[in-house]
C-alpha positions, 0 to 999 in steps of 0.5 A: 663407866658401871654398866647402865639398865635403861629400863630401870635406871639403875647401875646394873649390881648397884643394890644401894641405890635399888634400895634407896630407889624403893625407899623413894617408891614407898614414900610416894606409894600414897600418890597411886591410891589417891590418884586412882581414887581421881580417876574413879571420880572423874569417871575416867575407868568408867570411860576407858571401859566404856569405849566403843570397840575397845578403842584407846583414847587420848588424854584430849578425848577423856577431858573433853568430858570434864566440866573444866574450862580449860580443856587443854590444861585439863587434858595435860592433867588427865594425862600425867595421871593416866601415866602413873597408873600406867606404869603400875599396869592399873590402865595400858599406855602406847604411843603414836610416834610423829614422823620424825619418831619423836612422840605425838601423843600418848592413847589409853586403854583399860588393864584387866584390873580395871573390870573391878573399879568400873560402874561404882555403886550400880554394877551388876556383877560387882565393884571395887570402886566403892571399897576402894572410896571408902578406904581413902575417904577423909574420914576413914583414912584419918583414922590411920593415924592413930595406928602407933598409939593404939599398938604402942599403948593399947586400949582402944583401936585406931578407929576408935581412938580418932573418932571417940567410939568404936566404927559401927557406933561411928557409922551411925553418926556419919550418914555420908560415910556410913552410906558409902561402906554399905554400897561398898558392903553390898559390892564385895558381897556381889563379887564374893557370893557370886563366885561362892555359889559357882564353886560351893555346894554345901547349900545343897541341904540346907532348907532354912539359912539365917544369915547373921549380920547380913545387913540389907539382904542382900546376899541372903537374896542372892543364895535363895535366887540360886537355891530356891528350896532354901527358906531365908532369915535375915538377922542383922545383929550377931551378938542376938542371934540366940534369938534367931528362929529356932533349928535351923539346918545352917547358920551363914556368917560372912566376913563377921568373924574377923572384927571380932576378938577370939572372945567374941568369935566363941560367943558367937559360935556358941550361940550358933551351936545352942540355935541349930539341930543335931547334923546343923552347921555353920557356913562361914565366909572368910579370908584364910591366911596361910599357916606359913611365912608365904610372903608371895603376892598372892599373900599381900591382900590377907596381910593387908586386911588383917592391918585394916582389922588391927586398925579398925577393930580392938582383937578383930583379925585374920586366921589361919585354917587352924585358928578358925578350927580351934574356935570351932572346937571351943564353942561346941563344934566336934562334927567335921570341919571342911575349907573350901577355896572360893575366890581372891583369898575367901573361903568358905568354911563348915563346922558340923555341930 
């Protein structure tokens, strides 16, 4: 008989069923997304973190606060849930054996991931939880489906081509939908600006900072909190933003250039580098792929969002340290250029004028 690994159940050097074995993985990889989004709605990562003392609960014990009548079933459900996640380390899992060894009961507790998808829209160091809603709303999510078309074909986006205009057109349709992107906006920006303002220092100069698309203002408070010789101007829109204040020392765009198209990115730089003095300077916040094949995993959420542009916005994408340098240049800019590493694949970026 072939050698057998328990642990993972395959025959040890049987690369034909591993492979069949991830080809089942994948095709099921939807149930993990959408049974996190479960547990988030249900409010048992909120729970799990919330346990006194760090103490594990069971499935009984989180059940017991959920509106449905059958306690028993519910808690079998929460149960089975709580044991995929498990089993991709998004919560931990032991178990009490009876006296005989069979296993009693299963206790859970939160994984260190879990510190991102806790408090939803009203965490005061920043949540994934309403990014992580957001991309598999129905409304969002049904937008995938026009992916082929739009790569195979052409033309519009996906977004665009399942809901007939372009997303931010869109968002000012579904008031539902659009409410939640902006949480899940101000949450990211919460995480992100958090750790820029630990790690960068190249605010240390500035005196006037317009941030351009920066939405309900959000960040902007967060930089003048922490800079208070910084005098801030909030412009939503980035196509407008010739019309901005005059000289300012810098200019702040987070996460606006990836939804553009290099077109569009040029427009926008250019227009930067007509608004700012002699010695002014773009201050851009970013995700950066690496100028290399690096498919390590490290890597995967960059190649991610870089699909979730080709899916959301026709031309919008991610770059590399040299692409952003290039766009740099062709829209003015031919002072020096410094990348500084923020935080989970952002960084921030300067272009001298």
């Amino acid at each position: 008989m072939d050698p057998y690994t328990p642990a993972s159940g395959v025959a040890a050097g049987d690369d034909e069923e591993a492979a069949c074995l991830q080809a089942f993985e994948l095709m099921c990889a939807f149930t993990v997304p959408m049974t996190l989004k479960a547990a988030i709605e249900l409010g048992l990562i909120d729970a799990l973190t919330a346990a006194a003392g760090g103490r594990a609960l069971t499935a009984d014990e989180l059940a017991a606060q959920l509106p449905a009548a059958d306690k028993a079933e519910a808690a079998s459900s929460v149960d089975r849930m709580l044991r995929l996640l498990a089993s991709f380390n998004v919560v931990k899992c032991s178990t009490e054996a009876g006296p005989g060894g069979e296993p009693l009961q299963r206790r859970y507790s939160p994984a260190p991931v879990c510190r991102w998808f806790t408090g939803g829209g009203n965490s005061h160091h920043g949540s994934l939880a309403p990014s992580f809603l957001f991309g598999v709303d129905e409304d969002y999510l049904c937008t995938w489906r026009q992916l082929s078309a739009a790569v195979g074909c052409g033309g519009p986006s996906a977004f665009e081509r399942a809901h007939g205009m372009r997303m931010f057109e869109y968002m000012g349709t579904n008031r539902r939908l659009n409410t939640l992107f902006n949480q899940a906006m101000a949450q990211q920006s919460m995480i992100v600006i958090s750790k820029l303002l630990e790690r960068f220092h190249g605010f240390d100069g500035v005196g006037v900072l317009v941030d351009v698309g920066g939405g309900t203002g959000a960040t902007l408070e967060m930089i003048t909190s922490r800079h208070k010789h910084i005098s801030g101007v909030n412009f939503d829109l980035p196509h407008v933003i010739s019309q901005a204040p005059s000289l300012p020392d810098a200019i702040f765009l987070k996460m606006i250039l990836h939804m553009q198209n290099d077109e569009e990115c040029i427009k926008i730089l250019k227009n930067c580098h007509q608004a700012l003095p002699d010695n002014g300077k773009v201050i851009a916040v970013e995700i950066v792929l690496s100028a290399i094949s690096d498919l390590a995993q490290t890597s995967r959420y960059p190649f991610q969002m870089d699909m979730i542009m080709l899916s959301n916005f026709r031309g919008g994408k991610e770059r590399t340290e040299l692409e952003f340098a290039k766009l740099a240049m062709e829209s003015g800019f031919s002072g020096a250029s410094r990348t500084t590493y923020i935080f989970a694949n952002y960084w921030v970026l300067e272009f001298m004028k």
